[in-house]
N, C-alpha and C positions, 0 to 999 in steps of 0.2 A: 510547547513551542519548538524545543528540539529535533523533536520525533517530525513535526509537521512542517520546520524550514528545511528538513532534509528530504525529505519526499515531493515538498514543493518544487526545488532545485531536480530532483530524479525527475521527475514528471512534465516536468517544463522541456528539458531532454529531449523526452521522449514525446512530446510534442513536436518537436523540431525535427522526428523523422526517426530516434531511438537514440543510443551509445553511438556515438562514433568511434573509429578506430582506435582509442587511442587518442590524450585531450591535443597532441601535436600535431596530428593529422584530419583535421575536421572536414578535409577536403574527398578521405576518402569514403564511397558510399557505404551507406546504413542500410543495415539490412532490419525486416520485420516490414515491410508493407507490401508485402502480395510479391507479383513481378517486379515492381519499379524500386530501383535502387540508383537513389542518388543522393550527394553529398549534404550532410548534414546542416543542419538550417535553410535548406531548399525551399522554396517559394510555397512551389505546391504540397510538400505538410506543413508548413505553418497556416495555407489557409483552409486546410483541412482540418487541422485540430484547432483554430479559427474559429471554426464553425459550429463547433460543439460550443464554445463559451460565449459566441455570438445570440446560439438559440437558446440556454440559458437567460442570458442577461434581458432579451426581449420579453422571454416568457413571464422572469421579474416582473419586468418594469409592466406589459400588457396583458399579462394572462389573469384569467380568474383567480380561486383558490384553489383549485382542481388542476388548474394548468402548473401552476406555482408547487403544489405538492408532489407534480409528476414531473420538474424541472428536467430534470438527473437523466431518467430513462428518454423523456423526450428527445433534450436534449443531443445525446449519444447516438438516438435514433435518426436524427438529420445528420450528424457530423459520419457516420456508417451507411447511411444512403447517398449521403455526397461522394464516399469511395467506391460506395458501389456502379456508378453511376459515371464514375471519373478514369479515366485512361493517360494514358501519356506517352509522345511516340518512342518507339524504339529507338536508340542512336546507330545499330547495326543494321534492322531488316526495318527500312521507311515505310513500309507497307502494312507493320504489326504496331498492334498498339498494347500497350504494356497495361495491367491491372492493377489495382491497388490490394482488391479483394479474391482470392482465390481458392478454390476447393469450401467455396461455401456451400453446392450441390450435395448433394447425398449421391455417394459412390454405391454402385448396383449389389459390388460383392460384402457389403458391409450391414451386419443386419441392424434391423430399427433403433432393440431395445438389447443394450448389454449387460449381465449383471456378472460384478467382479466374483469370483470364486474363488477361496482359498484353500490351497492343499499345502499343508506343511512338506510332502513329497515333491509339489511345484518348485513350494519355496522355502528353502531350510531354513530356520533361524538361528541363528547366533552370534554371539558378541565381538565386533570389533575392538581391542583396546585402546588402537590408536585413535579413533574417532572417541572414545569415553571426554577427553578433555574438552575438543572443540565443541562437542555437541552440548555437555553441559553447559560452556561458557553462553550457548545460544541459547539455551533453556533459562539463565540466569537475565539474558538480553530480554527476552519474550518475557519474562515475568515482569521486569520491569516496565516496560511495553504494556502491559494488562492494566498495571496498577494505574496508570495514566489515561489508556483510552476508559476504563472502569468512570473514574472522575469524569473524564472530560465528558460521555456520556452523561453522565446524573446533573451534569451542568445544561447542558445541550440540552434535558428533557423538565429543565426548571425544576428539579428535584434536588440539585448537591446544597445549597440552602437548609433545608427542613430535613435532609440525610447528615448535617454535620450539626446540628444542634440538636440531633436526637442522640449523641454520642456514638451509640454503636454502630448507626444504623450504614452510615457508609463505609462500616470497616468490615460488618459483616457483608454489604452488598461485594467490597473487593475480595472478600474471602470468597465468595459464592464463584466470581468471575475466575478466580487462582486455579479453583475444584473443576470448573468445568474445563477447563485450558487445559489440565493435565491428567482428565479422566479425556480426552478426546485425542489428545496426541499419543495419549498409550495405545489406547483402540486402534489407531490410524496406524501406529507405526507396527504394530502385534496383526494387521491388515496387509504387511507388505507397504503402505502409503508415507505420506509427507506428516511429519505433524504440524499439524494446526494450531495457531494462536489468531488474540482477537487482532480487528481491522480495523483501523486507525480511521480511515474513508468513512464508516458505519457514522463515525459523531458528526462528520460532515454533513450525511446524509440525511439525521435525525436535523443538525441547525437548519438546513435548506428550507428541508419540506416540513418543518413544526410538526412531525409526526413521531411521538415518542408512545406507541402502542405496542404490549407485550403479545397481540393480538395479531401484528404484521410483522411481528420478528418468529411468531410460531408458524404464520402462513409464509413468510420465509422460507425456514428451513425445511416444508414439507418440497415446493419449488423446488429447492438444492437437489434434496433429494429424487425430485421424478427426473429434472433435467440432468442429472448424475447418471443415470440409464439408457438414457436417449441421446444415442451417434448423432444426429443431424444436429442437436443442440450442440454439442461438445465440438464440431464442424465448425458451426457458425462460430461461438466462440474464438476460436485458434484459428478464423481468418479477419480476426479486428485490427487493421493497420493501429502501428503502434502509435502513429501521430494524432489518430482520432481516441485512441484507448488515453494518450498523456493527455488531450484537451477536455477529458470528461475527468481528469484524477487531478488536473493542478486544482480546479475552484474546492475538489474536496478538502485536501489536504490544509487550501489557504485559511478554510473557514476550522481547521482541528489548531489554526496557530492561534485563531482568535479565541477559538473555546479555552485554550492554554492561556493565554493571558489573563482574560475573565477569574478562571482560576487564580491565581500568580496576583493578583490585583487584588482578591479577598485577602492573602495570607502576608501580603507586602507593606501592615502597615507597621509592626517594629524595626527599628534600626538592625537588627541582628537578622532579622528573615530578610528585610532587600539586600542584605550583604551576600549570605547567602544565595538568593536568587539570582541575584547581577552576575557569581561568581559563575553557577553552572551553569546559566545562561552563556558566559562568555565562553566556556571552554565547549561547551556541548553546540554552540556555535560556529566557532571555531574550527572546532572536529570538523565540521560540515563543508566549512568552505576553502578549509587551506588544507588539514591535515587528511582527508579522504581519497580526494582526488591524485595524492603522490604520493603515497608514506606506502612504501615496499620495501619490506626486510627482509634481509635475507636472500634477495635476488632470485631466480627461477624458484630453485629446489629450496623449500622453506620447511622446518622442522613442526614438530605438534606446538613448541613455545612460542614460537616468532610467528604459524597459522592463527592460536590465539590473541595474542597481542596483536596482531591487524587486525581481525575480528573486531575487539572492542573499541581502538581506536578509531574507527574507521564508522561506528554506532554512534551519530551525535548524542542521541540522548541517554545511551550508555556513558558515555563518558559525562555528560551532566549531571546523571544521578549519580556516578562515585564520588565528583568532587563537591556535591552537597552536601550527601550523606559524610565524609569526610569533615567538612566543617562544621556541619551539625554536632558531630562525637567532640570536634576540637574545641569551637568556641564558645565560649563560657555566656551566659543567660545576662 
């Protein structure tokens, strides 16, 4: 619920048009929607990413099984043809109308298909020390992060049940989940790249559309991978107004708080675990809605100590899992 009331709040955001300046200045414009840049909670994104949870909720309530399974993409695909489709006039030149969507065209000097190359002559590698602490303290974030969406998946696909009364079976499924997180973020970053961890959205996407098949998570990643080489994909993408991108990501995220609860509701019936639960629940909460939005230490230039300490405080459901695990170790059975 941590992980999913803080991304809920990020995404709702970013519904409303992205980050604005700064939470004192809402009046200044948000940029990330093509040409058009105006003041955050603007009419016209809110009923743009409107639109995305609009054609969901129809799709729900009138679509077949077929419509109902493809909610998500459908979805997304009206609220991104509605920006496509959508203009808004200029405030300096009356005459031009502004875009939502931009450089979604394939540029001439760009070829089709790219595939990344790496030369360690390109790109040297070596060890920064100062990044050693923050980047672990992320890597310690993301694990916890796994351990969670891990769960809240095996719940989401009517398996965490029959995976927790077979004893191992869900501890080996999150060991499986650890291995692959950290055989893919070596590769990635040994690549020059980001590393990778799982997607919170993914449990969403399996409660939506009742599709928990290891069969469309492989024909997945082969997708990743072609659209991974191909510019005009990669185009399209990096021109999705952020307000239709947050109206396809709030209903995800809503539905990882409810897989969380589910969870949290099997393991809540002694006195000693709702204590527990309530507790990282409040603070990992909390994190979220009071201490995130303000908490800057150290002022501009901030050291590797006080970088990590915002880091974690700043992670609701990092901060939910220490103070569990914390009373977990403290409180007596």
């Amino acid at each position: 619920p941590c992980s999913g009331n803080g991304e809920v709040g990020a995404d709702s955001s970013h519904e409303a048009g992205g980050e604005p300046f700064g939470d004192f200045f809402p009046w200044m414009p948000c940029s990330g929607n093509g040409e058009v840049k105006l003041p955050y909670a603007s009419m016209p994104y809110v009923l743009l990413g409107g639109s995305v949870l609009l054609a969901q909720v129809v799709l729900q309530i009138f679509g077949n099984a077929f419509f109902r399974n493809c909610q998500v993409i459908l979805g997304f695909g009206v609220g991104y043809f509605a920006a496509l489709v959508s203009s808004f006039p200029s405030p300096d030149e009356p005459d031009r109308r502004l875009h939502y969507v931009v450089s979604a065209g394939r540029h001439p000097s760009r070829p089709i298909i790219t595939v990344p190359l790496f030369s360690p002559s390109t790109y040297p590698l070596s060890v920064y020390p100062a990044l050693i602490l923050p980047l672990l303290t992320c890597f310690i974030i993301t694990t916890v992060e796994t351990l969670g969406d891990v769960a809240a998946s095996a719940e989401a696909s009517q398996l965490f049940d029959d995976l927790a009364s077979d004893g191992s079976g869900l501890e080996e499924r999150i060991q499986g989940g650890l291995l692959a997180d950290g055989l893919s973020s070596f590769m990635a970053c040994a690549l020059t790249s980001l590393p990778t961890t799982t997607m919170s959205q993914n449990n969403g996407v399996i409660a939506m559309t009742r599709c928990a098949s290891r069969r469309v998570g492989y024909a997945c990643a082969v997708w990743l991978l072609v659209f991974g080489v191909l510019s005009d994909v990669a185009s399209i993408m990096t021109s999705v107004p952020n307000c239709v991108l947050g109206g396809m990501m709030t209903l995800l995220f809503a539905q990882i708080v409810v897989s969380g609860i589910r969870l949290l509701n099997a393991d809540a019936s002694a006195p000693r675990a709702r204590y527990i639960i309530a507790a990282g629940m409040a603070f990992g909460l909390g994190s979220a809605s009071a201490i995130s939005p303000n908490l800057k230490i150290g002022g501009e230039s901030t050291g590797l100590l006080t970088t990590t300490l915002e880091l974690i405080l700043t992670t609701p459901y990092c901060v939910g899992t220490i103070v569990a695990l914390l009373l977990h170790a403290l409180l007596p059975y």
